[in-house]
N, CA, C and O atoms as a GROMACS GRO file, in nm:
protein
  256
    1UNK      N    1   0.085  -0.118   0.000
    1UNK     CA    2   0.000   0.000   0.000
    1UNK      C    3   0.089   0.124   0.000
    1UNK      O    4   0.201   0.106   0.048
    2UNK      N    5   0.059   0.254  -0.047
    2UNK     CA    6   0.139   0.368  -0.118
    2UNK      C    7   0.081   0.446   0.052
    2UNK      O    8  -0.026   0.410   0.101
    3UNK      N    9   0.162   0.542   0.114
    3UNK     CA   10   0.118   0.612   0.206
    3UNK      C   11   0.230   0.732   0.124
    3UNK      O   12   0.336   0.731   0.063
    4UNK      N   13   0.134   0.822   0.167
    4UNK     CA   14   0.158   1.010   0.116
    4UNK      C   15   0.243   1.039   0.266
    4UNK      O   16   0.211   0.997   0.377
    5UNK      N   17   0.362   1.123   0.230
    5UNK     CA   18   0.422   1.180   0.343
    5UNK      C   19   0.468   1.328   0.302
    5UNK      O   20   0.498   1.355   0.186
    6UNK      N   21   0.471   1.418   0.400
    6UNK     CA   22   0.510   1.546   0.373
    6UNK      C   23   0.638   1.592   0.423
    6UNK      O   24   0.660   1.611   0.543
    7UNK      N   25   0.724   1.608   0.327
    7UNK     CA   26   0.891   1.690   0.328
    7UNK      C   27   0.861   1.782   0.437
    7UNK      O   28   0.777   1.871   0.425
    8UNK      N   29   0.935   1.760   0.557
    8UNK     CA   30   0.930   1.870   0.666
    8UNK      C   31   1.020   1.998   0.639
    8UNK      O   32   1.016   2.092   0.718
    9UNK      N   33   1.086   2.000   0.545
    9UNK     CA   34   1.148   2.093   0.482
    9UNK      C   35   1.056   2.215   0.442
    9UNK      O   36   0.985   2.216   0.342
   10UNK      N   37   1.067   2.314   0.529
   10UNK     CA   38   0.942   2.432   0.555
   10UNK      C   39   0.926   2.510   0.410
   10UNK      O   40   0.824   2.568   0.372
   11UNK      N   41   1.044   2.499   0.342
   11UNK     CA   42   1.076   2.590   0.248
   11UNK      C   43   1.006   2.472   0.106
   11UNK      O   44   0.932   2.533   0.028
   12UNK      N   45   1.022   2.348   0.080
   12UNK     CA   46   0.991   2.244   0.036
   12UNK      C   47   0.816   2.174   0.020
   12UNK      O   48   0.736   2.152  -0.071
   13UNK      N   49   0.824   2.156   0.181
   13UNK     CA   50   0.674   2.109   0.188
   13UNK      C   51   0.626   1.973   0.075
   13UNK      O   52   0.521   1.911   0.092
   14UNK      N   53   0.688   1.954   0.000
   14UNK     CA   54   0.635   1.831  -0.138
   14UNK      C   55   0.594   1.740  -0.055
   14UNK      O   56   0.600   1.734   0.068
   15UNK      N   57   0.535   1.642  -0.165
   15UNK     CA   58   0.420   1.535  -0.094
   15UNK      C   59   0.495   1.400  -0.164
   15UNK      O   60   0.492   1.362  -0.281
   16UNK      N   61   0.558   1.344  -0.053
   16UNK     CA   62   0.640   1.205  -0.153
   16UNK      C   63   0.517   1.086  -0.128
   16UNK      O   64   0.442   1.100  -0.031
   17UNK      N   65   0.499   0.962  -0.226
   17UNK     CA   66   0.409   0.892  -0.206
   17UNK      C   67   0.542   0.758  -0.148
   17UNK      O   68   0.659   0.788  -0.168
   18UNK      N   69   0.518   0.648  -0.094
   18UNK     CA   70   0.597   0.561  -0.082
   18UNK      C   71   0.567   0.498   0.004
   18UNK      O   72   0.509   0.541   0.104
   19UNK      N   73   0.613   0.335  -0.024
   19UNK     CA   74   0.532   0.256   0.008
   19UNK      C   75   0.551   0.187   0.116
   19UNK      O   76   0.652   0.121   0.136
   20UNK      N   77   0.448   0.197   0.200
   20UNK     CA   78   0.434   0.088   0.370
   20UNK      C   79   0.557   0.070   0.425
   20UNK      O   80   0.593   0.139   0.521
   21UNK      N   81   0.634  -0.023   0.373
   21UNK     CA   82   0.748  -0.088   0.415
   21UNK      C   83   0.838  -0.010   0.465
   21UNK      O   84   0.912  -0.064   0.546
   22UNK      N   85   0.863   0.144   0.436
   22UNK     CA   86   0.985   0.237   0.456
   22UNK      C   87   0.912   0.296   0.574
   22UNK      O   88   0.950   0.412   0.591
   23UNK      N   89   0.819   0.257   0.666
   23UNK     CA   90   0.790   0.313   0.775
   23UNK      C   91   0.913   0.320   0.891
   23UNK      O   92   0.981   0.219   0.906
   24UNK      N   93   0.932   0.405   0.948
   24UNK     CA   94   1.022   0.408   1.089
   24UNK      C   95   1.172   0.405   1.009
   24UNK      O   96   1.265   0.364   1.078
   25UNK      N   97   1.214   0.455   0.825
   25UNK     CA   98   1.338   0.454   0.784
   25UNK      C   99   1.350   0.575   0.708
   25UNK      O  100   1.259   0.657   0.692
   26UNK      N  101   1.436   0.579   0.674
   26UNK     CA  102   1.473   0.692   0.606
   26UNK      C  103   1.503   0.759   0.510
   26UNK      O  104   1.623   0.751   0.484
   27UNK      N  105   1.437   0.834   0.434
   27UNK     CA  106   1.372   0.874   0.258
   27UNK      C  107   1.462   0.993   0.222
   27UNK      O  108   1.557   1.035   0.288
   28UNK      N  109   1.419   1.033   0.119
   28UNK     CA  110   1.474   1.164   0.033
   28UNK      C  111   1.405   1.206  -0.001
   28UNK      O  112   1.360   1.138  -0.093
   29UNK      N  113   1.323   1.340   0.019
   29UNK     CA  114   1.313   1.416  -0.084
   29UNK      C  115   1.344   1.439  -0.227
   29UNK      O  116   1.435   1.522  -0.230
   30UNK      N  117   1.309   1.401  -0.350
   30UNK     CA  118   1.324   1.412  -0.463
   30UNK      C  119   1.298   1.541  -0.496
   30UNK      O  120   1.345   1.585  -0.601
   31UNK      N  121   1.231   1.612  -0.424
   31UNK     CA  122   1.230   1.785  -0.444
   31UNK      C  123   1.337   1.826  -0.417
   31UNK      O  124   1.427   1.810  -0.499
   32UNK      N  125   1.368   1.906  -0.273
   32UNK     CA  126   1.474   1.978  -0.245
   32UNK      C  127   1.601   1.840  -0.183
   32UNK      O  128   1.716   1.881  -0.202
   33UNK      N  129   1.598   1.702  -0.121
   33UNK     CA  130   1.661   1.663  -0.130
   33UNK      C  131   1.667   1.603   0.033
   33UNK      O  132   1.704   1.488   0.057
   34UNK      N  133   1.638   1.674   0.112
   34UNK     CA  134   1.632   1.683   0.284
   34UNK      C  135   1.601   1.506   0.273
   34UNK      O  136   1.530   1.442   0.195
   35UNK      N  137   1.685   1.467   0.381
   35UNK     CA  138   1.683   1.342   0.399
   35UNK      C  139   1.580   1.371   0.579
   35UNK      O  140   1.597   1.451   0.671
   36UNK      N  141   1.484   1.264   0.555
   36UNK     CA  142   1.412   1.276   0.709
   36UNK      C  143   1.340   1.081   0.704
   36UNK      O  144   1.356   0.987   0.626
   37UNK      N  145   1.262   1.100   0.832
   37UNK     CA  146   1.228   0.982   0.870
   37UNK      C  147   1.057   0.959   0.861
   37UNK      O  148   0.961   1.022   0.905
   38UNK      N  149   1.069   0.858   0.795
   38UNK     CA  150   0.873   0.822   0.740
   38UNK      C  151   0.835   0.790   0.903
   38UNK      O  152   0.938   0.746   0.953
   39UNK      N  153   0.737   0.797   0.995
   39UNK     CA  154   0.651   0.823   1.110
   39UNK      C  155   0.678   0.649   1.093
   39UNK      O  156   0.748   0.600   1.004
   40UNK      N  157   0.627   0.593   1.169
   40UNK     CA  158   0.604   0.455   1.255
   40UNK      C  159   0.439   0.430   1.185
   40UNK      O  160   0.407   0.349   1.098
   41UNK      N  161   0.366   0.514   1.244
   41UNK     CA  162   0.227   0.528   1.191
   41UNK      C  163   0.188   0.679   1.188
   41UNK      O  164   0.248   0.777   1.231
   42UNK      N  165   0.020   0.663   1.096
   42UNK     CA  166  -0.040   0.750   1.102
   42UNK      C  167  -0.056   0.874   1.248
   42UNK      O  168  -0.072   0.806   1.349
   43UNK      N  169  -0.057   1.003   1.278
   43UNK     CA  170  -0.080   1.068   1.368
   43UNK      C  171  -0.215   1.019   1.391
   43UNK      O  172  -0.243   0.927   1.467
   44UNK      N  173  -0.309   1.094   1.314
   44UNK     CA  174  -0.445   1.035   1.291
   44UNK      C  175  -0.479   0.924   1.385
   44UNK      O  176  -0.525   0.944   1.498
   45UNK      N  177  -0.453   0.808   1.335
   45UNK     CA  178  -0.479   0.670   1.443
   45UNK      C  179  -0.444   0.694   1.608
   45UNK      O  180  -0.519   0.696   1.706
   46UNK      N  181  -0.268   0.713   1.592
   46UNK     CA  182  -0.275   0.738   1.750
   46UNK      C  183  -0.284   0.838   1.865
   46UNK      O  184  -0.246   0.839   1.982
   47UNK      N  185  -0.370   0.949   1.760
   47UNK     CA  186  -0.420   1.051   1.874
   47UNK      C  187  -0.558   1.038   1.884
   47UNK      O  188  -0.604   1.112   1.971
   48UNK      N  189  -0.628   0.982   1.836
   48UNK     CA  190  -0.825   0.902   1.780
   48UNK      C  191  -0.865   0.860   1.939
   48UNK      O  192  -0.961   0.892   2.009
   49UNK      N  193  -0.732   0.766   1.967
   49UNK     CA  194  -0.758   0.673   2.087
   49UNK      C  195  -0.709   0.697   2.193
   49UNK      O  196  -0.697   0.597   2.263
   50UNK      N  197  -0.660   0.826   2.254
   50UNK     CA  198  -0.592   0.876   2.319
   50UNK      C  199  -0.714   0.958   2.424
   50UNK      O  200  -0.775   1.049   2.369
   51UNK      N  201  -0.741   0.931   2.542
   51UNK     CA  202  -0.836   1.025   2.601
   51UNK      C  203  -0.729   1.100   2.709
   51UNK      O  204  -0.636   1.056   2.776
   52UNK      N  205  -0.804   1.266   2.690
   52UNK     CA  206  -0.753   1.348   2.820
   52UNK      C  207  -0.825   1.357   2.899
   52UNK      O  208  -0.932   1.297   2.887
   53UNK      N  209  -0.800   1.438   3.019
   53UNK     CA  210  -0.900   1.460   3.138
   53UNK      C  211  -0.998   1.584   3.074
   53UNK      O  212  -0.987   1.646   2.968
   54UNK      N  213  -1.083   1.595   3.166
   54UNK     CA  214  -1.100   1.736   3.155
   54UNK      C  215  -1.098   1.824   3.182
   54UNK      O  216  -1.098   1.856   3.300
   55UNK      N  217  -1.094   1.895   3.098
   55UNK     CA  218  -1.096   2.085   3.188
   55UNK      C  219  -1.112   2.092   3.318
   55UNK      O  220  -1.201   2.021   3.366
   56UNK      N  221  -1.018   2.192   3.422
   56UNK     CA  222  -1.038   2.186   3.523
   56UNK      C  223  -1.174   2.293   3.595
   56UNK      O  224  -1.164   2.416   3.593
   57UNK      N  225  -1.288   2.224   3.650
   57UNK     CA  226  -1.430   2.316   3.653
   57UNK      C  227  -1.469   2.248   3.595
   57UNK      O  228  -1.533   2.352   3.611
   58UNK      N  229  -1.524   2.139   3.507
   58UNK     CA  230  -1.612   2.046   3.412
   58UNK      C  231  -1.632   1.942   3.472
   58UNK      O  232  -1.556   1.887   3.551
   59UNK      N  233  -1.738   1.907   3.437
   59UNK     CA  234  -1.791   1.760   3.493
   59UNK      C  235  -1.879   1.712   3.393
   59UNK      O  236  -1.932   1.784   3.308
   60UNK      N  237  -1.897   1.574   3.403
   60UNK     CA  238  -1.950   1.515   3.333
   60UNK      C  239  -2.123   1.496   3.307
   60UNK      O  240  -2.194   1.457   3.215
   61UNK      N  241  -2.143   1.546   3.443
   61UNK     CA  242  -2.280   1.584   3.421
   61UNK      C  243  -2.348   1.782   3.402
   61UNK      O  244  -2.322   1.900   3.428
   62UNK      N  245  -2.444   1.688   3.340
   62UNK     CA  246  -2.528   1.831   3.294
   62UNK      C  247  -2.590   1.914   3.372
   62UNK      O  248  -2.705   1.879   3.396
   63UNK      N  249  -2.544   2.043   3.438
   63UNK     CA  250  -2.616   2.125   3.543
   63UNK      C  251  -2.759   2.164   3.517
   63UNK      O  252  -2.759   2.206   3.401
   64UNK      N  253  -2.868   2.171   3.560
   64UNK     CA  254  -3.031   2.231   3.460
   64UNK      C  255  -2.994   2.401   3.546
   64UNK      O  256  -3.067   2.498   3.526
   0.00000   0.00000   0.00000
């Protein structure tokens, strides 16, 4: 499967496509060239399942 990654290169920004396997290694830029590291996984997925507390003053029930 092809996963889209974005050149952290601020000035760059390009969108390399590449595939699954190069997760957690280390790519090139074919634009400007910046060598960086493909993520482990999606952000997406492991912030979905992630719960915080809440706000401090909030509760879970509804005041009338």
């Amino acid at each position: 499967m092809i996963i889209a990654v974005i050149c952290p290169n601020l000035m760059c920004r390009g969108i390399l496509q590449v595939p699954e396997t190069v997760r957690g290694r280390r790519v090139r830029c074919g634009k400007c060239g910046k060598d960086f590291m493909v993520p482990l996984s999606d952000k997406a997925k492991t912030t979905s399942g992630s719960t915080s507390p809440a706000p401090e003053g909030a509760s879970a029930e509804a005041k009338p």
